[in-house]
PASEBA-1860 file (N, C-alpha, C; in nm, 3 decimals):
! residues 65
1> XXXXXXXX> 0.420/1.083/2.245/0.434/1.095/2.389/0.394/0.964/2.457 ~ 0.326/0.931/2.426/0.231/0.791/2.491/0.359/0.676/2.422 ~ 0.409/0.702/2.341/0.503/0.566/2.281/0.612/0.563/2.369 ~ 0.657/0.667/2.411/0.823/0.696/2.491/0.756/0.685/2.620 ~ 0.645/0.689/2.667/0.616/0.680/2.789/0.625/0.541/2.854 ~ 0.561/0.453/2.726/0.554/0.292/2.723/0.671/0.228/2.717 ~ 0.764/0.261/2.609/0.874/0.236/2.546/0.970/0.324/2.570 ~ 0.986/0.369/2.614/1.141/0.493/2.605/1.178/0.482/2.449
9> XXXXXXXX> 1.321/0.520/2.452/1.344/0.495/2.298/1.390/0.420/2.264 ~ 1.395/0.313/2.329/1.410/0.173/2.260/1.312/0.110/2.185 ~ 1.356/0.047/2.059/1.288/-0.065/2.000/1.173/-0.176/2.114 ~ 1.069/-0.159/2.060/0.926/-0.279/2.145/0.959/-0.410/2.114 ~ 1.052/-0.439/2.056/1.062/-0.605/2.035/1.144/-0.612/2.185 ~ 1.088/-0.735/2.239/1.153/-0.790/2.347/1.295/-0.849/2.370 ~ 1.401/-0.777/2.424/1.543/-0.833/2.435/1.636/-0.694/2.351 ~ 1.556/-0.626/2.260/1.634/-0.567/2.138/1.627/-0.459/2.232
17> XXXXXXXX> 1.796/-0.400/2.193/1.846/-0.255/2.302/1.884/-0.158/2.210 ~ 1.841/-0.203/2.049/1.866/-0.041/1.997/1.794/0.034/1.968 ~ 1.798/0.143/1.941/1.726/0.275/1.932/1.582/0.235/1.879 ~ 1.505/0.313/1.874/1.378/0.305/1.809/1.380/0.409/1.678 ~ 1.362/0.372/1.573/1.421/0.462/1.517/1.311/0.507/1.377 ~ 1.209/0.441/1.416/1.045/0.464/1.342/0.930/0.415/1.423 ~ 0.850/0.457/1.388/0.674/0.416/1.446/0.595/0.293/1.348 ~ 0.597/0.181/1.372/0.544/0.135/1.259/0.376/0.106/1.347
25> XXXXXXXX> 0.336/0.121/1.190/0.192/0.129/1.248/0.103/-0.024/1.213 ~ 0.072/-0.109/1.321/0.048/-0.224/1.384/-0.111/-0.272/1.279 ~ -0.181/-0.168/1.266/-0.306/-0.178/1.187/-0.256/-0.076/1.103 ~ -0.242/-0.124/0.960/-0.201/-0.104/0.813/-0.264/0.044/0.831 ~ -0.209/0.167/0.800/-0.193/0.272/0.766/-0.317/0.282/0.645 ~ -0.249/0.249/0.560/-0.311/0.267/0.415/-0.460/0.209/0.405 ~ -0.498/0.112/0.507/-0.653/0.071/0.530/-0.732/0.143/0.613 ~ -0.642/0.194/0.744/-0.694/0.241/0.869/-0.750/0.381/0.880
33> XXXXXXXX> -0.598/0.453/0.815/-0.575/0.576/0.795/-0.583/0.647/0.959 ~ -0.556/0.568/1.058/-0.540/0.617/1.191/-0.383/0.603/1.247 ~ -0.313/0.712/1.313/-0.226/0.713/1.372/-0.246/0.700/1.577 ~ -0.329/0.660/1.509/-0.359/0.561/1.723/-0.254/0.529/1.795 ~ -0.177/0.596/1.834/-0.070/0.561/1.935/-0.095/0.414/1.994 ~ -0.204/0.346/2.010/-0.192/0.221/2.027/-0.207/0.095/1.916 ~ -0.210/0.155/1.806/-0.187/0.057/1.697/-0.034/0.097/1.610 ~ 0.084/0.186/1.673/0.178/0.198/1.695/0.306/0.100/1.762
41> XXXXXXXX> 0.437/0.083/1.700/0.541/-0.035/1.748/0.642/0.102/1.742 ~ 0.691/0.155/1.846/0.860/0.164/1.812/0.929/0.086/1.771 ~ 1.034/0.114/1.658/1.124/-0.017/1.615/1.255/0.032/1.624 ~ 1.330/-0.018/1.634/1.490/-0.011/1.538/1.432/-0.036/1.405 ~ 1.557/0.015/1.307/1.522/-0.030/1.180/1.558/-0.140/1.118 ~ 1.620/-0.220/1.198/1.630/-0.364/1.172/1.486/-0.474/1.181 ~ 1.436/-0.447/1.255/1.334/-0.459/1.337/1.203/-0.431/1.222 ~ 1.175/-0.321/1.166/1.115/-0.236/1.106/1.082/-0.296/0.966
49> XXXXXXXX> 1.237/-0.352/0.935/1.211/-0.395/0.790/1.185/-0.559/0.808 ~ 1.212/-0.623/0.890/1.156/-0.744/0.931/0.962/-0.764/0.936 ~ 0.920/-0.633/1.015/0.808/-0.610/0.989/0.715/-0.583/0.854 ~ 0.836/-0.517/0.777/0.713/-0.521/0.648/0.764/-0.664/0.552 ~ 0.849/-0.717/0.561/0.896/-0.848/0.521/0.814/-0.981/0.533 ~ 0.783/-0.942/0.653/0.665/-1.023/0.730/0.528/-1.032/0.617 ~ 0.466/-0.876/0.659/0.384/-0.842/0.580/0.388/-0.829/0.427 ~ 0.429/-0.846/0.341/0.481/-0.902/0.196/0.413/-1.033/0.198
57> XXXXXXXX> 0.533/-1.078/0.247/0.484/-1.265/0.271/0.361/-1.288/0.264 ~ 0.302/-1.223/0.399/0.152/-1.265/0.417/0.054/-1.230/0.311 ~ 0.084/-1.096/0.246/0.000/-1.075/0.098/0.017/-1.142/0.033 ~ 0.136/-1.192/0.016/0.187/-1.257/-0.138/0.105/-1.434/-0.100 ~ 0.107/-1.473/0.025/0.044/-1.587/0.004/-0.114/-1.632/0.037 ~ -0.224/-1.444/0.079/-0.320/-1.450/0.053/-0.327/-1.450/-0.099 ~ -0.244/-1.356/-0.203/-0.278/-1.338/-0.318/-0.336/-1.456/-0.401 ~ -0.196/-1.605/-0.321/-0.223/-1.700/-0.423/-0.328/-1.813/-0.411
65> X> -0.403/-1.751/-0.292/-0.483/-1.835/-0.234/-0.629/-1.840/-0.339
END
């Protein structure tokens, strides 16, 4: 409720007009274990997989640190 209130159902990336079409969660899920509507992104799923693409990267080049 609080996401569509902020966002309607569009994607939160700025300029992007398609759908929102998942919740990605902004503070890692699997560490947090909180669904905080404010550590929440509506995405498109273009959008979505850019986000965990992102996040890959960034593990893969703490890993080799």
């Amino acid at each position: 409720k609080i996401l569509k209130e902020e966002y309607g159902t569009k994607c939160s990336v700025p300029n992007c007009r398609s759908d929102a079409r998942c919740a990605h969660h902004t503070a890692r899920f699997a560490l947090t274990g909180s669904n905080n509507p404010y550590f929440l992104a509506p995405l498109c799923r273009e959008h979505h997989e850019i986000a965990h693409m992102i996040d890959e990267k960034v593990l893969t080049k703490r890993r080799m640190q």
